[in-house]
PyMOL Python script that loads the backbone (N, CA, C, O; Angstrom):
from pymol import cmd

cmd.read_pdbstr("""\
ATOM      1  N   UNK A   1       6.991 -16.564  13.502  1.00  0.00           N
ATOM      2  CA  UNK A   1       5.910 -16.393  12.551  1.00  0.00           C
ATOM      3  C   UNK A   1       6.043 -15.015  11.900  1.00  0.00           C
ATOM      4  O   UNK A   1       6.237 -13.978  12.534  1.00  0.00           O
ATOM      5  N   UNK A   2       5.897 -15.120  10.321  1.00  0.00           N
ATOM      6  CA  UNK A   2       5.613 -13.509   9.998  1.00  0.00           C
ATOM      7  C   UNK A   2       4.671 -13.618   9.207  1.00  0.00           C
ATOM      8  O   UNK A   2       4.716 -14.687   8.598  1.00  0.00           O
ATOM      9  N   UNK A   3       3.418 -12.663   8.817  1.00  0.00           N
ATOM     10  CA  UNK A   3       2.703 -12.688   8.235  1.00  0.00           C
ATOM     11  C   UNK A   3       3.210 -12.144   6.416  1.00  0.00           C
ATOM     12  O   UNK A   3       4.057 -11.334   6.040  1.00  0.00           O
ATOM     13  N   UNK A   4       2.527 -12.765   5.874  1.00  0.00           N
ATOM     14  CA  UNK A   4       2.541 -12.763   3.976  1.00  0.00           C
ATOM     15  C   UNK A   4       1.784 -12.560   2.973  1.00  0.00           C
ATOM     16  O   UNK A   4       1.168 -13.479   2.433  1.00  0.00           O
ATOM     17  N   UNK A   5       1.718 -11.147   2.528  1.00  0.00           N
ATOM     18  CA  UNK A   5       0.420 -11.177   1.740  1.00  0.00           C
ATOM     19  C   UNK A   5       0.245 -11.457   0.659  1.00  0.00           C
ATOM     20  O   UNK A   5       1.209 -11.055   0.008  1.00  0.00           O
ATOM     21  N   UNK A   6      -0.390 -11.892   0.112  1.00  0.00           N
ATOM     22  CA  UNK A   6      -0.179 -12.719  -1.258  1.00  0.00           C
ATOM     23  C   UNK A   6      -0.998 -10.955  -2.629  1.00  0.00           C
ATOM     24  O   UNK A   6      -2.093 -10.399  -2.711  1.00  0.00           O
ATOM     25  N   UNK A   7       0.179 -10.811  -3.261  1.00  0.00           N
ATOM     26  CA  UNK A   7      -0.086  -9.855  -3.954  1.00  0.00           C
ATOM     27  C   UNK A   7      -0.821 -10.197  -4.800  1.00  0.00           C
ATOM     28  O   UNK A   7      -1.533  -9.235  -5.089  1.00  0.00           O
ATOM     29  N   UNK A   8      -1.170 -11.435  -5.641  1.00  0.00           N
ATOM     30  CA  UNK A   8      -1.764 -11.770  -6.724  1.00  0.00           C
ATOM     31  C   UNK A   8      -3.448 -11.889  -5.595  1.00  0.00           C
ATOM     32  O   UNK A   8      -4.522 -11.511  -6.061  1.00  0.00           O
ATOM     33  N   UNK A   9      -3.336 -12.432  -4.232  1.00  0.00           N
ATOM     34  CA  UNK A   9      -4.817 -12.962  -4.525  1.00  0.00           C
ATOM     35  C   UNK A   9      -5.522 -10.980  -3.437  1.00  0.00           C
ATOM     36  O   UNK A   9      -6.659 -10.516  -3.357  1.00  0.00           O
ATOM     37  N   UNK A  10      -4.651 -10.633  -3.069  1.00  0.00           N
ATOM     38  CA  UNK A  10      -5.353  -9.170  -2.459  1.00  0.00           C
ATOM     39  C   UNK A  10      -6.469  -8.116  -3.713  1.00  0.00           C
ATOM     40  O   UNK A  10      -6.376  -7.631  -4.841  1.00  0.00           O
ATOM     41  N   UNK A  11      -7.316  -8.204  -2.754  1.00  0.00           N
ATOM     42  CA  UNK A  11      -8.460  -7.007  -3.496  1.00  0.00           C
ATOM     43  C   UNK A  11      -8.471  -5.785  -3.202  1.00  0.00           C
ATOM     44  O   UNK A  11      -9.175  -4.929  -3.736  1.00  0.00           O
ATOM     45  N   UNK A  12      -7.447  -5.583  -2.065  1.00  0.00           N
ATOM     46  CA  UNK A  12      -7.130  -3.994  -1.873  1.00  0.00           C
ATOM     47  C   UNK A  12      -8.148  -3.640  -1.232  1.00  0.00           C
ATOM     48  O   UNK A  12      -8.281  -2.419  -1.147  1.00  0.00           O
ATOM     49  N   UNK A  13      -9.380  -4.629  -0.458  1.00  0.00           N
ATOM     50  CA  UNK A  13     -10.316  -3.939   0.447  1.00  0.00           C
ATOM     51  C   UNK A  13     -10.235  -2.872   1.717  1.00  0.00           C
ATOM     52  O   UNK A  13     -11.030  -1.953   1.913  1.00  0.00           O
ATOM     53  N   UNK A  14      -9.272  -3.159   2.401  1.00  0.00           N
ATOM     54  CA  UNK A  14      -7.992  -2.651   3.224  1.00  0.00           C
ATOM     55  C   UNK A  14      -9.084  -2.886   4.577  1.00  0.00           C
ATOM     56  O   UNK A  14      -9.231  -2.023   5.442  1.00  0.00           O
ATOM     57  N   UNK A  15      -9.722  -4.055   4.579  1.00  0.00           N
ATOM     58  CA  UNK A  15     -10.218  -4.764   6.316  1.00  0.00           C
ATOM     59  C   UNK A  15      -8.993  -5.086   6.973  1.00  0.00           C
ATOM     60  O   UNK A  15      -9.026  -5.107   8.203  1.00  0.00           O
ATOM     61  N   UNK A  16      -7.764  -5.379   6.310  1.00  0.00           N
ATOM     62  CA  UNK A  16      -6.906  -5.659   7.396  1.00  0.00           C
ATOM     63  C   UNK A  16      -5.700  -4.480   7.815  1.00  0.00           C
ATOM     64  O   UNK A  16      -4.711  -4.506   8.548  1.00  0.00           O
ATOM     65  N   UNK A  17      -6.240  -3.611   7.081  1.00  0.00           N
ATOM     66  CA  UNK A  17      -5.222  -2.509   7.333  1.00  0.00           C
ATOM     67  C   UNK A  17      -6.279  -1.649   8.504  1.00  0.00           C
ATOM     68  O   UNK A  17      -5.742  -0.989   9.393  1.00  0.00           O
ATOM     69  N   UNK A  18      -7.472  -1.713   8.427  1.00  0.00           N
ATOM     70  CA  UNK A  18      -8.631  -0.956   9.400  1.00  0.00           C
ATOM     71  C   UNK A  18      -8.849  -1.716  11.095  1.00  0.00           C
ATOM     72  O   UNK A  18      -9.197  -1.248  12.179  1.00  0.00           O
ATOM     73  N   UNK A  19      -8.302  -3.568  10.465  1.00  0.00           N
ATOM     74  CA  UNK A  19      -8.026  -4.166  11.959  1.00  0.00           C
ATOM     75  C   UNK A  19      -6.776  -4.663  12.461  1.00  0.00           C
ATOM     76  O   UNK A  19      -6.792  -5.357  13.478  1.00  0.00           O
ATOM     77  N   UNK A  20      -5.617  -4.380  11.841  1.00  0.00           N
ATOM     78  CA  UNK A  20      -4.269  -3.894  12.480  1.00  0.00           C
ATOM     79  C   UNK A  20      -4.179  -3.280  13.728  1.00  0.00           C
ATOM     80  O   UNK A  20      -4.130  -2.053  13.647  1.00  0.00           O
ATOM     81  N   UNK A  21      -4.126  -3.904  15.268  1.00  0.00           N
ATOM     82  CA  UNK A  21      -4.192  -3.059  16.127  1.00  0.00           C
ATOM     83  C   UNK A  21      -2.691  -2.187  16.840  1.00  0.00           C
ATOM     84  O   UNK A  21      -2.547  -1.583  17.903  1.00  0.00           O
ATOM     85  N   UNK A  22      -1.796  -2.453  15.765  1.00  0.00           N
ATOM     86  CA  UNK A  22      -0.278  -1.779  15.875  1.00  0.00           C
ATOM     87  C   UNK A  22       0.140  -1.166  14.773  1.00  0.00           C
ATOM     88  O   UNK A  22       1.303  -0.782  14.652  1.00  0.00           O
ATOM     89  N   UNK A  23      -1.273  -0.928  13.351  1.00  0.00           N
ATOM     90  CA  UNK A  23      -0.963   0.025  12.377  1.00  0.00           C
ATOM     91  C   UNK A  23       0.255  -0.505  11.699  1.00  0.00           C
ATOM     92  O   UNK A  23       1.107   0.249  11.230  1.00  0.00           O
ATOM     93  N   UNK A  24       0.354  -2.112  11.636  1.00  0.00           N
ATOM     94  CA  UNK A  24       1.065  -2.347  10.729  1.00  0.00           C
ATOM     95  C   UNK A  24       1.053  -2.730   9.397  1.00  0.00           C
ATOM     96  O   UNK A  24       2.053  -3.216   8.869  1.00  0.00           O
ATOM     97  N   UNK A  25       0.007  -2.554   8.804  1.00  0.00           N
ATOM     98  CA  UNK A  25      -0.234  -2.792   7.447  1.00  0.00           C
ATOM     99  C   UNK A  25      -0.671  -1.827   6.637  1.00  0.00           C
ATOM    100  O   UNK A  25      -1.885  -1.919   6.816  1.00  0.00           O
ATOM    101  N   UNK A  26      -0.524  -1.018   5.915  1.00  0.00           N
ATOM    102  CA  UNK A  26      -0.517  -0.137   4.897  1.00  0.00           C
ATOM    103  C   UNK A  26      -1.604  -1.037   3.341  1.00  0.00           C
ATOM    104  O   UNK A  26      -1.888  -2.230   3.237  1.00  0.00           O
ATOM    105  N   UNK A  27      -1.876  -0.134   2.594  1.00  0.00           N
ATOM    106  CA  UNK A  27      -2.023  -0.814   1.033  1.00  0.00           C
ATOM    107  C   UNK A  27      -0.795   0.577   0.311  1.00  0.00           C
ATOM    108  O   UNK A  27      -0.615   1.644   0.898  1.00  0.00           O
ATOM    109  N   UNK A  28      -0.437   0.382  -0.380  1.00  0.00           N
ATOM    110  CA  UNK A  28       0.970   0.537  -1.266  1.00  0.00           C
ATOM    111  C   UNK A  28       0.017   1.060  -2.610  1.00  0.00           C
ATOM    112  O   UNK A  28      -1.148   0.750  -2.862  1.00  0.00           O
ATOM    113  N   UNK A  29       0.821   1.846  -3.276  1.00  0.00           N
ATOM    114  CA  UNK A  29       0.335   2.414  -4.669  1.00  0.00           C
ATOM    115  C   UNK A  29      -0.349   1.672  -5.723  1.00  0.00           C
ATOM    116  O   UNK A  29      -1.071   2.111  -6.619  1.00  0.00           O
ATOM    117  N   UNK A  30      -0.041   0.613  -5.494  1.00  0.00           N
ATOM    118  CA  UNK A  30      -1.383   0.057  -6.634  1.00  0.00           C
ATOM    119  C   UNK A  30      -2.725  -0.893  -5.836  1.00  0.00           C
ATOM    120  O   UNK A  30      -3.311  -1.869  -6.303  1.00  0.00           O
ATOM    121  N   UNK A  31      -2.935  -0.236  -4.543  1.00  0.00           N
ATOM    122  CA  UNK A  31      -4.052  -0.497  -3.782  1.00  0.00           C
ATOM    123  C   UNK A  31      -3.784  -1.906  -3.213  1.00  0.00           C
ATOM    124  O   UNK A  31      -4.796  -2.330  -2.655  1.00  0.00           O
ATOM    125  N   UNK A  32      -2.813  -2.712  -3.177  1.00  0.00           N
ATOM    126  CA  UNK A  32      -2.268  -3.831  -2.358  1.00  0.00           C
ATOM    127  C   UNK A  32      -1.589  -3.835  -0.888  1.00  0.00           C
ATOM    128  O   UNK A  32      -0.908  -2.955  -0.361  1.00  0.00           O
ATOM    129  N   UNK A  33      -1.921  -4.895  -0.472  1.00  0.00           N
ATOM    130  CA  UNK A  33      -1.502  -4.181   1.583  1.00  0.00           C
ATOM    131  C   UNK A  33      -0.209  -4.697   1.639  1.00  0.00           C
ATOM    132  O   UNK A  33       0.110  -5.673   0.961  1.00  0.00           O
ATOM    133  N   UNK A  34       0.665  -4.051   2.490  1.00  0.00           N
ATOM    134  CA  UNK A  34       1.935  -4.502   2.600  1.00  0.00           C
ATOM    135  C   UNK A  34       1.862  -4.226   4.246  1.00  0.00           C
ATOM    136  O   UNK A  34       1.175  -3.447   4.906  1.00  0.00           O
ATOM    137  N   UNK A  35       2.901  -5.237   4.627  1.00  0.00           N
ATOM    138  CA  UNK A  35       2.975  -5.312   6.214  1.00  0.00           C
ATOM    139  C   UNK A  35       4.557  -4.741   6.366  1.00  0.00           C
ATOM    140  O   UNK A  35       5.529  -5.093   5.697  1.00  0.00           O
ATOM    141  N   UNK A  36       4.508  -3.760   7.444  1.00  0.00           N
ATOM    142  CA  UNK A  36       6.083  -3.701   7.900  1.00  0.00           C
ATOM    143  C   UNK A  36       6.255  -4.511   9.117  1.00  0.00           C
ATOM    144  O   UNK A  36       5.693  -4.182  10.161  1.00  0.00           O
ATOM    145  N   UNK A  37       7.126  -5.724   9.022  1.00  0.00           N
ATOM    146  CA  UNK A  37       7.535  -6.281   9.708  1.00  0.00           C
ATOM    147  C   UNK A  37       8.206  -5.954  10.969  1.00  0.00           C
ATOM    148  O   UNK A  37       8.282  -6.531  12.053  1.00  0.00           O
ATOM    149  N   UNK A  38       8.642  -4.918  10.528  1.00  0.00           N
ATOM    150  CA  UNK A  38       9.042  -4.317  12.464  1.00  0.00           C
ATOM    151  C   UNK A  38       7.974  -3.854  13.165  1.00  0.00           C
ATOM    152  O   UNK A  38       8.271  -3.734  14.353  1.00  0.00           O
ATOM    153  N   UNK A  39       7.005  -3.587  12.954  1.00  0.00           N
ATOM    154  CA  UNK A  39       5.403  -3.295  13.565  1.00  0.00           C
ATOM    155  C   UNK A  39       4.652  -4.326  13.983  1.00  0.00           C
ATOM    156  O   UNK A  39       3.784  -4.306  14.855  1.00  0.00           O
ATOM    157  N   UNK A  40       5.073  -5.360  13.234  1.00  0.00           N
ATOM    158  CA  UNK A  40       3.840  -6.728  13.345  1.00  0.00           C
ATOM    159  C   UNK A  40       3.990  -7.266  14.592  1.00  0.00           C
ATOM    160  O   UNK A  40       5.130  -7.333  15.051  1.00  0.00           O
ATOM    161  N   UNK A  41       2.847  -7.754  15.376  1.00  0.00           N
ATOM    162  CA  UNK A  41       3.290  -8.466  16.664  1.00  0.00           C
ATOM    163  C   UNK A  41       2.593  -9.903  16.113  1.00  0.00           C
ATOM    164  O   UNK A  41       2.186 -10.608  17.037  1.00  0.00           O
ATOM    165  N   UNK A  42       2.444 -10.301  15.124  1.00  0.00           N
ATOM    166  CA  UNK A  42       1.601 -11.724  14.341  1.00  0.00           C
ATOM    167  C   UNK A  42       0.660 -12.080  15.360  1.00  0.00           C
ATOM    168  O   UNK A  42       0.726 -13.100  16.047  1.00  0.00           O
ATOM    169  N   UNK A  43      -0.135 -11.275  15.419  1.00  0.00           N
ATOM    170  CA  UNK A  43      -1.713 -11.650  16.245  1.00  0.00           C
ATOM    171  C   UNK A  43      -2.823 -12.440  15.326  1.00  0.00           C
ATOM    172  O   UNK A  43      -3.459 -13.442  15.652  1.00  0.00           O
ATOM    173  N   UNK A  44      -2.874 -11.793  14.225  1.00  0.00           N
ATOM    174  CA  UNK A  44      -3.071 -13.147  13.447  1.00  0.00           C
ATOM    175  C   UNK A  44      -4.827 -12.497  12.885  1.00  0.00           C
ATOM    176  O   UNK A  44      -5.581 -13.032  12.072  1.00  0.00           O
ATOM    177  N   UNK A  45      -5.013 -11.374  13.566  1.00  0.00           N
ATOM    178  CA  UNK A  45      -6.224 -10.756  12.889  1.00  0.00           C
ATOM    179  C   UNK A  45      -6.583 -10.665  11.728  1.00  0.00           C
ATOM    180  O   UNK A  45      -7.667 -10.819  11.166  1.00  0.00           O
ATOM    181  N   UNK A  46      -5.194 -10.297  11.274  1.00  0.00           N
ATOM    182  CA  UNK A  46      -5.698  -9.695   9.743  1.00  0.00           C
ATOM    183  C   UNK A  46      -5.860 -10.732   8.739  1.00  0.00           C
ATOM    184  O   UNK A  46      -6.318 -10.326   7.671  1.00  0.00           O
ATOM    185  N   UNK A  47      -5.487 -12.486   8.852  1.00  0.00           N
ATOM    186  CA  UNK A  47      -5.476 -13.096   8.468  1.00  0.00           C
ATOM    187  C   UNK A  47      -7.164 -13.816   8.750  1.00  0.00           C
ATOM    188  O   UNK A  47      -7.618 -14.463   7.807  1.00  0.00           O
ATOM    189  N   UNK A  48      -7.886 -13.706   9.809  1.00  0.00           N
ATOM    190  CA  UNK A  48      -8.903 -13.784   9.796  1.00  0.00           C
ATOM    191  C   UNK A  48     -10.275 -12.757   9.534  1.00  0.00           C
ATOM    192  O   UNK A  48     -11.439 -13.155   9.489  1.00  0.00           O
ATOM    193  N   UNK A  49      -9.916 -11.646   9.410  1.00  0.00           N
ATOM    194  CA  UNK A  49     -10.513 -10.802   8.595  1.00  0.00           C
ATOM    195  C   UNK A  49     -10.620 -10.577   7.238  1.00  0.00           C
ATOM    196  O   UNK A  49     -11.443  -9.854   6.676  1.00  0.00           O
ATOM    197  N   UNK A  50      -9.394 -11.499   6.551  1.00  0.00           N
ATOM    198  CA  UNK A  50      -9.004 -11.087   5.072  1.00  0.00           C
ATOM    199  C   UNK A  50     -10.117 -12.053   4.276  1.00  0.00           C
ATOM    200  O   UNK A  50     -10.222 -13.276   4.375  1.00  0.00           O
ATOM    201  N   UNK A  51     -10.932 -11.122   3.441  1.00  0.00           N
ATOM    202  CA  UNK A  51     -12.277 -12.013   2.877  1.00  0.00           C
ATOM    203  C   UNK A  51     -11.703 -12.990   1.721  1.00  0.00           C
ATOM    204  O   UNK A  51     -12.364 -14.004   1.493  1.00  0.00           O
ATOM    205  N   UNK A  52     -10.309 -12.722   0.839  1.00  0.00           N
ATOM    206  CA  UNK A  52      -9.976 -13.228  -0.272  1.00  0.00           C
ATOM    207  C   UNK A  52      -8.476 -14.049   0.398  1.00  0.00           C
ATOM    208  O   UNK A  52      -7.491 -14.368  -0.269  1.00  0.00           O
ATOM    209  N   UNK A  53      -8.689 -14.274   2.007  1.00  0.00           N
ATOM    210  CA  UNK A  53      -7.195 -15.248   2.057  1.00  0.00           C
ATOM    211  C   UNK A  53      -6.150 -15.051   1.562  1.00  0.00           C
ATOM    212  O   UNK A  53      -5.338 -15.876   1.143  1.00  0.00           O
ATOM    213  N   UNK A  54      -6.080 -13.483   1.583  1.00  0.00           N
ATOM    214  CA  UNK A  54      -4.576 -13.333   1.162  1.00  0.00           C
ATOM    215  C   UNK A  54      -3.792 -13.163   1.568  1.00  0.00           C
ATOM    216  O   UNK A  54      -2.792 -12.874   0.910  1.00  0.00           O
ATOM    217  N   UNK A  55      -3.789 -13.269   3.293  1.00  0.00           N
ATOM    218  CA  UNK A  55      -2.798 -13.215   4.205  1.00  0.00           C
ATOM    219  C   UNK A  55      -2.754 -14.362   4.993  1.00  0.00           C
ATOM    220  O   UNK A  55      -3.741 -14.927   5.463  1.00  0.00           O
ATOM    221  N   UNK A  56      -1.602 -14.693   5.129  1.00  0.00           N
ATOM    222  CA  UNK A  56      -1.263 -15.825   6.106  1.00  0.00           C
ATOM    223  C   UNK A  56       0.433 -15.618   6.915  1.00  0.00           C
ATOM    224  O   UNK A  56       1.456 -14.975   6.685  1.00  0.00           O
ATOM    225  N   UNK A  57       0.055 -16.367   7.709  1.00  0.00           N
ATOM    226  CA  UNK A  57       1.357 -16.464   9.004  1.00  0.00           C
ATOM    227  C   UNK A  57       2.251 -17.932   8.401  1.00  0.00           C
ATOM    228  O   UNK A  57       1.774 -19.051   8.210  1.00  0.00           O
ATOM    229  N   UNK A  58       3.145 -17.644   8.271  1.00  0.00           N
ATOM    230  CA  UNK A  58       4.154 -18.513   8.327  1.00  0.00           C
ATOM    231  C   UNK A  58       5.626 -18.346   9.363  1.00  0.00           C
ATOM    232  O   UNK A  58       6.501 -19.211   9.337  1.00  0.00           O
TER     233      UNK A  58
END
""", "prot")
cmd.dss("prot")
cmd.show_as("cartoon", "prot")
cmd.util.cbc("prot")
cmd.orient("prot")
């Protein structure tokens, strides 16, 4: 599984960068979250915190 954030539907709220519990998600210069994949353990939080569904596990 890796998680995927969908750049078009993110609002840049950054709830899933605040419930990352391995600090793997960042938001990037134009206020969009990006995940580093060598950090992620796909717990699957941030995908249920994300208010606009813009993250998902595949």
């Amino acid at each position: 599984m890796v998680v995927v954030i969908s750049r078009d539907l993110c609002v840049g709220c950054g709830l899933c960068v605040d419930t990352c519990p391995v600090e793997a998600i960042s938001l990037d210069d134009e206020n969009i979250a990006v995940v580093d994949a060598e950090l992620c353990v796909d717990c699957g939080k941030c995908v249920e915190e994300c208010p606009s569904e813009a993250i998902s596990l595949d």
